[in-house]
OpenMM code with the backbone's topology and positions (N, CA, C; nanometers):
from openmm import Vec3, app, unit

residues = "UNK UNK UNK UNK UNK UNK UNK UNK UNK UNK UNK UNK UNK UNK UNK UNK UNK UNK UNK UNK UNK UNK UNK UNK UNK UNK UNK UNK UNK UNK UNK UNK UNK UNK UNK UNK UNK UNK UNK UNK UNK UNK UNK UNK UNK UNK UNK UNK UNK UNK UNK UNK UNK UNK UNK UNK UNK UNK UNK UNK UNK UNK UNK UNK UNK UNK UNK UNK UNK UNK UNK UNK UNK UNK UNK UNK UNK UNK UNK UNK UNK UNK UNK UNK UNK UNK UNK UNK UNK UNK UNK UNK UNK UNK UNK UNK UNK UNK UNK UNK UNK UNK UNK UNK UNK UNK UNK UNK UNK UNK UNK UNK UNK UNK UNK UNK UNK UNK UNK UNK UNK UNK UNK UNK UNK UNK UNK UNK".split()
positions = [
    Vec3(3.3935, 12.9769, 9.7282),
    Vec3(3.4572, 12.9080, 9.8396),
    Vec3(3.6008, 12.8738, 9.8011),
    Vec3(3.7099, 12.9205, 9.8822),
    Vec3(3.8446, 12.9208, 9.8554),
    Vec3(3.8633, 12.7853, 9.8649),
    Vec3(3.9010, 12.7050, 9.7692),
    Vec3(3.9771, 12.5471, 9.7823),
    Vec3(4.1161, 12.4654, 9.7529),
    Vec3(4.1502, 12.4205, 9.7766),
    Vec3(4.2761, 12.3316, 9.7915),
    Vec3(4.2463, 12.1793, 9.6998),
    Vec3(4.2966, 12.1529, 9.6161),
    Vec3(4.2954, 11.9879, 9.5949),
    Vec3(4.4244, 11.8984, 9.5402),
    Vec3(4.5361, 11.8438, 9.6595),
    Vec3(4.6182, 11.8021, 9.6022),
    Vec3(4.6015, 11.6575, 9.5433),
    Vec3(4.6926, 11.6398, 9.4716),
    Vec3(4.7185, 11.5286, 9.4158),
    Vec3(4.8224, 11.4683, 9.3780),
    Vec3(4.9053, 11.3673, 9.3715),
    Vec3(5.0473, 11.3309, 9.3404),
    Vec3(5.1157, 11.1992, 9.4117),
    Vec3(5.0171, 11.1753, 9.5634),
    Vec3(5.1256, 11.2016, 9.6509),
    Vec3(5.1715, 10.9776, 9.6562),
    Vec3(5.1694, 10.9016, 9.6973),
    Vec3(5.1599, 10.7660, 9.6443),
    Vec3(5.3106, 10.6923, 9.7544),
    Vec3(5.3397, 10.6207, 9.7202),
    Vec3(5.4214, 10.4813, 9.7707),
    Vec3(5.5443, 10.5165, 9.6508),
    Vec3(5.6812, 10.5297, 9.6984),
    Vec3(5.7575, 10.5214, 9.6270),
    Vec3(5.8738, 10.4786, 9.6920),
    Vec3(5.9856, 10.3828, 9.6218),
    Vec3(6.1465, 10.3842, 9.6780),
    Vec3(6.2020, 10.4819, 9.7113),
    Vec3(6.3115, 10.4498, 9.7982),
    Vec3(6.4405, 10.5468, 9.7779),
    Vec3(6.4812, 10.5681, 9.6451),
    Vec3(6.4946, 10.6955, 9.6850),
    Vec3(6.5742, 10.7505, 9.5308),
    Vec3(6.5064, 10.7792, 9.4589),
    Vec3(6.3710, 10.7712, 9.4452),
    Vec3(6.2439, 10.7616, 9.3594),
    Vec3(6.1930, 10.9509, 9.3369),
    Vec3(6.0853, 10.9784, 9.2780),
    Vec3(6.1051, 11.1150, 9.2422),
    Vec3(5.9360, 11.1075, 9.2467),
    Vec3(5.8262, 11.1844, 9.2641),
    Vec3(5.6989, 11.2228, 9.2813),
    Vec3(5.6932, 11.3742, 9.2556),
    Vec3(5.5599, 11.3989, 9.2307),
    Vec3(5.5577, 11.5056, 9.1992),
    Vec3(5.3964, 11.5457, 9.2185),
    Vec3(5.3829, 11.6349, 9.3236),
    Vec3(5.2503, 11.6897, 9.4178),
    Vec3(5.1625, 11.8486, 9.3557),
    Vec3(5.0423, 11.8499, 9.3037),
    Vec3(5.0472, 11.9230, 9.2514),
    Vec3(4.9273, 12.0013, 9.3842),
    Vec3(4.9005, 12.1329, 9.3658),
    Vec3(4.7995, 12.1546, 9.5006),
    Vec3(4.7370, 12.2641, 9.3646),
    Vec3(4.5736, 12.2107, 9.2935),
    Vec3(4.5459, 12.3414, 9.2428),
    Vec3(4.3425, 12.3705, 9.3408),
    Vec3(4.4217, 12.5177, 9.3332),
    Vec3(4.3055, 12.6259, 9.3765),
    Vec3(4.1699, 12.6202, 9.2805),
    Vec3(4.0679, 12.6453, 9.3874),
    Vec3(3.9476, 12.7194, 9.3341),
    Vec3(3.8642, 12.7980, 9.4170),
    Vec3(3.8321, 12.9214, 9.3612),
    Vec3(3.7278, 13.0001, 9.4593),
    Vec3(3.7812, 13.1244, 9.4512),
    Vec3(3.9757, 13.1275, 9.4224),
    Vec3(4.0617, 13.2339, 9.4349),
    Vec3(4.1819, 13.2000, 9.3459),
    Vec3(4.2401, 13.3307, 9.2951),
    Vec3(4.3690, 13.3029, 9.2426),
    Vec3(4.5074, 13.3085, 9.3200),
    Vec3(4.5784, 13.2211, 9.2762),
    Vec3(4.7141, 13.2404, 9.3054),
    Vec3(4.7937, 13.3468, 9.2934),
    Vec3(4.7865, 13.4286, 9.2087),
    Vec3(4.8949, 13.4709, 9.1840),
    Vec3(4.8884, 13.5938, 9.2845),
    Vec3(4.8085, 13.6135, 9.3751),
    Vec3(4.8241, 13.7980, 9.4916),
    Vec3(4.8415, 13.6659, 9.5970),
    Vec3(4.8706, 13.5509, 9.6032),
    Vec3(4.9246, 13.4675, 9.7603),
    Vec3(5.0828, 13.4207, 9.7665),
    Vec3(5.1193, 13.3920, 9.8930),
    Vec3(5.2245, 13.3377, 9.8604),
    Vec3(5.1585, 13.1917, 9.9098),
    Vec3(5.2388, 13.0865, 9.8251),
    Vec3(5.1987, 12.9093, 9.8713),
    Vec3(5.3374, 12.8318, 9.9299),
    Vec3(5.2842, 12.7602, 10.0191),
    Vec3(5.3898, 12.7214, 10.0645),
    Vec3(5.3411, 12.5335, 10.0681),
    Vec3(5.4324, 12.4586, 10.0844),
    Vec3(5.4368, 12.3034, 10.1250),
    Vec3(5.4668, 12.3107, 10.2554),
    Vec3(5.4061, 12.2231, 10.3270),
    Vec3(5.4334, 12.1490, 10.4902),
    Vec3(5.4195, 11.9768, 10.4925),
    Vec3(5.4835, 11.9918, 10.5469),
    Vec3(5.4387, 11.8013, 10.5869),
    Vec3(5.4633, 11.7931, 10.7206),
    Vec3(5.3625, 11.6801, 10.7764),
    Vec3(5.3921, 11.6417, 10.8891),
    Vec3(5.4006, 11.4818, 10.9124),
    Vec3(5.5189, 11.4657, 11.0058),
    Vec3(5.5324, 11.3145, 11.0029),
    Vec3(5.5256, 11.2352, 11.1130),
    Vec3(5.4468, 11.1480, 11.1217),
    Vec3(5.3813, 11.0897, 11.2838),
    Vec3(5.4274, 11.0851, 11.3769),
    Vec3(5.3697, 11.1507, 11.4813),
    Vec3(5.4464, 11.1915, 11.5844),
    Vec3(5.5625, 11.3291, 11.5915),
    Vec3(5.5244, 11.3910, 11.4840),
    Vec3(5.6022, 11.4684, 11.4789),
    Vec3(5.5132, 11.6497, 11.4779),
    Vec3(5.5637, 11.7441, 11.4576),
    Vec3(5.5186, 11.8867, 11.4221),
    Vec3(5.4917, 11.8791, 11.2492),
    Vec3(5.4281, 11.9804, 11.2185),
    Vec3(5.4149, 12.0529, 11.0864),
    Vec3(5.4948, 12.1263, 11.0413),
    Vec3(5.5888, 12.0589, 10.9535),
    Vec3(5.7140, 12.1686, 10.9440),
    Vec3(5.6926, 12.2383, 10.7789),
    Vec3(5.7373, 12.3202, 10.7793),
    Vec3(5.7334, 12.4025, 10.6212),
    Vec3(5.8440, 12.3140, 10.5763),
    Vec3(5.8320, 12.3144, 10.4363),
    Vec3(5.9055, 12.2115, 10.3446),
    Vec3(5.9587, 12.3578, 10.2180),
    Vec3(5.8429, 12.4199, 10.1381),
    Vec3(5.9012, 12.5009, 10.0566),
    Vec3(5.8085, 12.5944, 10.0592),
    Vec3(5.8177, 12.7476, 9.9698),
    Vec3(5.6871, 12.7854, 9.9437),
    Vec3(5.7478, 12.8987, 9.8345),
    Vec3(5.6330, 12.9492, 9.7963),
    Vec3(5.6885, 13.0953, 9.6538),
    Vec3(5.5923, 13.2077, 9.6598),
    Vec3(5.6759, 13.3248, 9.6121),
    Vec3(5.6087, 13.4124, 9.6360),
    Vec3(5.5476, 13.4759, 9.5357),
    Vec3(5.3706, 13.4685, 9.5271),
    Vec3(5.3292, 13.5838, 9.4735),
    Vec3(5.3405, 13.5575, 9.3012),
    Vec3(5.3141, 13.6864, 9.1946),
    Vec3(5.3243, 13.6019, 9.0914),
    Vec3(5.5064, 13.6175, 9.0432),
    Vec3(5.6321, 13.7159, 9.1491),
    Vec3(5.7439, 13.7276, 9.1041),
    Vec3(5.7983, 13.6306, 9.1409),
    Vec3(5.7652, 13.5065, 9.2097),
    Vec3(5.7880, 13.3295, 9.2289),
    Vec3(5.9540, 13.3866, 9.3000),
    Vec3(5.9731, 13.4494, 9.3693),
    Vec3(6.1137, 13.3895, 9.4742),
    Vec3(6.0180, 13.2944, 9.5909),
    Vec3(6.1907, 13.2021, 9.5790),
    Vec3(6.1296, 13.0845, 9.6560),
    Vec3(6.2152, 13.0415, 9.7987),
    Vec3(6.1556, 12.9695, 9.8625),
    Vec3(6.2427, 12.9246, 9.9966),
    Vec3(6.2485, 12.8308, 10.0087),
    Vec3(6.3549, 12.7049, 10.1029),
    Vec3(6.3187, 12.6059, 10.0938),
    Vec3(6.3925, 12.5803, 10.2271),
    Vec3(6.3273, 12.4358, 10.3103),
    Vec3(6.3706, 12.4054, 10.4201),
    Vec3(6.5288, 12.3417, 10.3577),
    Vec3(6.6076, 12.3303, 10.4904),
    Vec3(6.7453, 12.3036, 10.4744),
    Vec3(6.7584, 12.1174, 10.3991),
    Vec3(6.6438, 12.0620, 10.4693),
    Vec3(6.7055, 11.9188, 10.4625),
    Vec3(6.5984, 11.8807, 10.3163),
    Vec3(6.5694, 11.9962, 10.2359),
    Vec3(6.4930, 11.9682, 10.0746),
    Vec3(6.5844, 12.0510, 9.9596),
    Vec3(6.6747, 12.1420, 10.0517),
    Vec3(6.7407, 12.1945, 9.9533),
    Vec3(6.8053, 12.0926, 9.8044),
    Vec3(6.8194, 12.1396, 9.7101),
    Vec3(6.9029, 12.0434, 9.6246),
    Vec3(6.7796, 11.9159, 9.5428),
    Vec3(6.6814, 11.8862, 9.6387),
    Vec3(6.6092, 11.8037, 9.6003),
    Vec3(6.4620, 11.7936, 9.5771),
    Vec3(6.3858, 11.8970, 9.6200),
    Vec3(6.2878, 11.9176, 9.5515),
    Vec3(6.2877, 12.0888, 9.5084),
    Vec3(6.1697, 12.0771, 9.4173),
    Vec3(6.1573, 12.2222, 9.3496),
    Vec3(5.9829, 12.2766, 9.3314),
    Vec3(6.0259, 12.3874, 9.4046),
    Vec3(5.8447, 12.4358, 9.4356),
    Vec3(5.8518, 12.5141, 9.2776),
    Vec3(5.7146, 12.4726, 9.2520),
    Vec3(5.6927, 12.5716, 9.0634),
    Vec3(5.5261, 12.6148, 9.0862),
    Vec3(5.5234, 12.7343, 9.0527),
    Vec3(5.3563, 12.7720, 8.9896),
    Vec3(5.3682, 12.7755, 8.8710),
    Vec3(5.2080, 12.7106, 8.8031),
    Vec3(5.1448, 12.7769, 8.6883),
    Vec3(5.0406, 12.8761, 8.7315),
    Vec3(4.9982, 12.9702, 8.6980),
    Vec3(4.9324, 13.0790, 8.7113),
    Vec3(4.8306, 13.0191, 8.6176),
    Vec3(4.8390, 13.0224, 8.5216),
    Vec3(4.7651, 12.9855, 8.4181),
    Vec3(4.6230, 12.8928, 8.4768),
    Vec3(4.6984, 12.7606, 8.5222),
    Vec3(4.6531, 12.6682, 8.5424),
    Vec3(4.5929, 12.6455, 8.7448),
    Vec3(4.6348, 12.7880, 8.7424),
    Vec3(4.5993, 12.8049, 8.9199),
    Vec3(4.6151, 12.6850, 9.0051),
    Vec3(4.7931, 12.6142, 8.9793),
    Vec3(4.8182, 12.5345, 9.0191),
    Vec3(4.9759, 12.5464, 9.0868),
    Vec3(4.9873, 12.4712, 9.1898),
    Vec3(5.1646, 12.5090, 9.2512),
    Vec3(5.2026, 12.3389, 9.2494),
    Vec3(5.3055, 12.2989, 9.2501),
    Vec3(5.3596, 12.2212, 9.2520),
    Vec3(5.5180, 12.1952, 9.3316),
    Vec3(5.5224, 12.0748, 9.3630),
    Vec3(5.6036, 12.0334, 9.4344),
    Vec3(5.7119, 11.9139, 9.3558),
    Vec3(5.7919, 11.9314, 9.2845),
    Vec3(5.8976, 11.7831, 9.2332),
    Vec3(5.9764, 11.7542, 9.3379),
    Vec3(5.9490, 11.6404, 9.3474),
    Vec3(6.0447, 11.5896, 9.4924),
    Vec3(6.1006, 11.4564, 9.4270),
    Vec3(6.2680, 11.4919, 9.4366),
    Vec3(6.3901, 11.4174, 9.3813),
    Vec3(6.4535, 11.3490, 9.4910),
    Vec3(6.5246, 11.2368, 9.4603),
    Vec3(6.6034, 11.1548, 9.4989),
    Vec3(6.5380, 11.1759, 9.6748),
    Vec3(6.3764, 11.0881, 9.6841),
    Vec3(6.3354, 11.1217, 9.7823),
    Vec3(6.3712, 10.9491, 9.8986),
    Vec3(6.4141, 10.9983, 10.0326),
    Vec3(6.4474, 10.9276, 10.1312),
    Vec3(6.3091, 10.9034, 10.2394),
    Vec3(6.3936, 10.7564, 10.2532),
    Vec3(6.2412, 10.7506, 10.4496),
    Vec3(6.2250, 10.8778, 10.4644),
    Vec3(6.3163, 10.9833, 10.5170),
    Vec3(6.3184, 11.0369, 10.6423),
    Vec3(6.1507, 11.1683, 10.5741),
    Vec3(6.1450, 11.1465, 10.4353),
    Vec3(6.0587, 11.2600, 10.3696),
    Vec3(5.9101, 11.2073, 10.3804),
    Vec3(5.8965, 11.0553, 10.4755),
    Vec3(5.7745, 11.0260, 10.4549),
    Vec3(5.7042, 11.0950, 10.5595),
    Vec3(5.5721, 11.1763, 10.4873),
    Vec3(5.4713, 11.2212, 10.5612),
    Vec3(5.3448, 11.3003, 10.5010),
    Vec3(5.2123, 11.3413, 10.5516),
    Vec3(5.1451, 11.3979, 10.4986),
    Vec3(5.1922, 11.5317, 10.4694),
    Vec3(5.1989, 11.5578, 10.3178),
    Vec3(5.1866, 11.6844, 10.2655),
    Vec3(5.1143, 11.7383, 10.2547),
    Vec3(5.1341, 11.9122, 10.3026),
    Vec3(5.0259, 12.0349, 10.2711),
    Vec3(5.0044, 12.1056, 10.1944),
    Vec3(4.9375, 12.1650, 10.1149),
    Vec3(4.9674, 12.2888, 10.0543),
    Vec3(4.8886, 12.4067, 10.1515),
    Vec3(4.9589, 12.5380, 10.1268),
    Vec3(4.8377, 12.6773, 10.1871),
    Vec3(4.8721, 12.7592, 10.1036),
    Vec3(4.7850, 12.8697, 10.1847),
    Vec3(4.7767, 13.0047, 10.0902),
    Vec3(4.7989, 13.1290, 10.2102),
    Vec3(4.9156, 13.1964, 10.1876),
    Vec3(4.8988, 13.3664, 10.2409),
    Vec3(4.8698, 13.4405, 10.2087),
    Vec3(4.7662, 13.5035, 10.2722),
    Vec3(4.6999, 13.5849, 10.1680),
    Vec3(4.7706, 13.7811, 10.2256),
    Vec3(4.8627, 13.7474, 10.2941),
    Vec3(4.9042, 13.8160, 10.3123),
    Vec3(4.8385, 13.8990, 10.4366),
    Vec3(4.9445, 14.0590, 10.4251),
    Vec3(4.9855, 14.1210, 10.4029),
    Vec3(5.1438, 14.1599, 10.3558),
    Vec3(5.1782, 14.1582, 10.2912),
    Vec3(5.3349, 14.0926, 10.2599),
    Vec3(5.4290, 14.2444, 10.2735),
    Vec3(5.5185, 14.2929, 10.3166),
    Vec3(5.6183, 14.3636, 10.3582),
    Vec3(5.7416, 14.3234, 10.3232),
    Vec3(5.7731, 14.2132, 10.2182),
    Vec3(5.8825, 14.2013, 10.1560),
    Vec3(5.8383, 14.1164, 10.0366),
    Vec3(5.9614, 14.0479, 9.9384),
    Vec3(5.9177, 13.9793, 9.8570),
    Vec3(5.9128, 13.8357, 9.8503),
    Vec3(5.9993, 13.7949, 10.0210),
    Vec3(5.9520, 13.6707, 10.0530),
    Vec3(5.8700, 13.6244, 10.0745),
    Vec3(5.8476, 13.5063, 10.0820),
    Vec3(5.7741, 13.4118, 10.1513),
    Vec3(5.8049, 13.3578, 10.2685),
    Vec3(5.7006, 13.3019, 10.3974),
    Vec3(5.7469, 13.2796, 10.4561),
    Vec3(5.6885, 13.1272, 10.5200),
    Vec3(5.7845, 13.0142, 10.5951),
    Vec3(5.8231, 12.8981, 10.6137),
    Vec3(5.7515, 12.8610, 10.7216),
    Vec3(5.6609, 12.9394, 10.7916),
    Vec3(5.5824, 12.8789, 10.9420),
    Vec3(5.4838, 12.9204, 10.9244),
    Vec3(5.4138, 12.7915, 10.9535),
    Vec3(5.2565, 12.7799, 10.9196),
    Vec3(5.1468, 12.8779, 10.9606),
    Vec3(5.1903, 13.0009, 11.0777),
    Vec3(5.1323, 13.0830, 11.1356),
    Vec3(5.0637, 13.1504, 11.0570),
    Vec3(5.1421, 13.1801, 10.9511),
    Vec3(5.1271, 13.2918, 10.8543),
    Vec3(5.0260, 13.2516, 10.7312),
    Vec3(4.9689, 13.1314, 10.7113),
    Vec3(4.9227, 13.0592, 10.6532),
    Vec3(4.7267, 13.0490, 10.6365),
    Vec3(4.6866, 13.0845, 10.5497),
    Vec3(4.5296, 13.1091, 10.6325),
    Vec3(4.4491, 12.9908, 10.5514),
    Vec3(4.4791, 12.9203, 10.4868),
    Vec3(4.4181, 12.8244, 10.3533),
    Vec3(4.5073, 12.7003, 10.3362),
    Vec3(4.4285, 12.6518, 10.3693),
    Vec3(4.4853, 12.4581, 10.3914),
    Vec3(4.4383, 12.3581, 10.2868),
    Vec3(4.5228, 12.3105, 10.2112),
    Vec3(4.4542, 12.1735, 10.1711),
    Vec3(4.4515, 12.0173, 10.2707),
    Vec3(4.4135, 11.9593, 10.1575),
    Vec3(4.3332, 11.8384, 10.2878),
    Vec3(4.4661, 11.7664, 10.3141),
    Vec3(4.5570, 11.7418, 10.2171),
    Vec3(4.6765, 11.6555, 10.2789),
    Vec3(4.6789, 11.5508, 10.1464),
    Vec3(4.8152, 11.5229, 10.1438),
    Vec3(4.8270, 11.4067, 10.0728),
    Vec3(4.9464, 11.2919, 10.1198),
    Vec3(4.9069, 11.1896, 10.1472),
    Vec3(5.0647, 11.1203, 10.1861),
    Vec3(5.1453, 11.0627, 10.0654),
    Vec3(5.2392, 11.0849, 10.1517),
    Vec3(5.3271, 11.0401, 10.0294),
    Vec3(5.4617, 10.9307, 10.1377),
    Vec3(5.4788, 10.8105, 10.1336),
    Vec3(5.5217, 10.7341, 10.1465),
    Vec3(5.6858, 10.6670, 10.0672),
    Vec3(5.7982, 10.6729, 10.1946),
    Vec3(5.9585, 10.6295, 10.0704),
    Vec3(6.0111, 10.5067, 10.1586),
    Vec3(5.9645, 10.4519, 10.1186),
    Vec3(5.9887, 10.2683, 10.1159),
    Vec3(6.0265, 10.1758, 10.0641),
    Vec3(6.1275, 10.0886, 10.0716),
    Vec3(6.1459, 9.9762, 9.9845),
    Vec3(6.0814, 9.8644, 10.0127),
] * unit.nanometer
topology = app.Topology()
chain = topology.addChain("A")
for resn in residues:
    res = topology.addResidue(resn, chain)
    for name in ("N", "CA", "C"):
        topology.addAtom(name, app.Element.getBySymbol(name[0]), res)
């Protein structure tokens, strides 16, 4: 059974730094591409980052550029999320998924359509 289990996600300040890890079981990482989403109340599910595959090019939404960084271990059939100098505006439940493809380039891609494997969510909260 393909699974998802993140963990990381907690109550932090501005400016503060967390770090979300999403690891698999049932399947490996390294033939998917993974991506991050969050959604924030009242709001859509937007893609945040994701990587491709085991040659890891990565993408990232405009307003995470600079400040967080999507990483796999293969090893450890785990993806991760470091999220730096994090603001309000980043509070919301985080996702991880899995594409399992068919892939036609070496990207990855940023809308959830494409997405077939969900974890359960983790919130993550930027508050003083």
């Amino acid at each position: 059974q393909l699974q998802f289990v993140e963990s990381g996600g907690g109550l932090v300040q501005p400016g503060g730094s967390l770090r979300l890890s999403c690891a698999a079981s049932g399947f490996t990482l390294d033939y998917y591409a993974i991506g991050w989403f969050r959604q924030a109340p009242g709001k859509e599910r937007d893609g945040v980052a994701c990587i491709f595959g085991s040659g890891g090019s990565t993408n990232y939404a405009d307003s995470v550029k600079g400040r967080f960084s999507i990483s796999r271990d293969n090893a450890k059939n785990t993806v991760y999320l470091q999220m730096n100098s994090l603001k309000p505006e980043d509070t919301a439940v985080y996702y991880c998924a899995a594409d399992k493809g068919p892939f036609y380039s070496s990207n990855c891609e940023m809308e959830e359509g494409y997405y077939n494997y969900w974890g359960q969510g983790a919130q993550v909260t930027v508050s003083s």
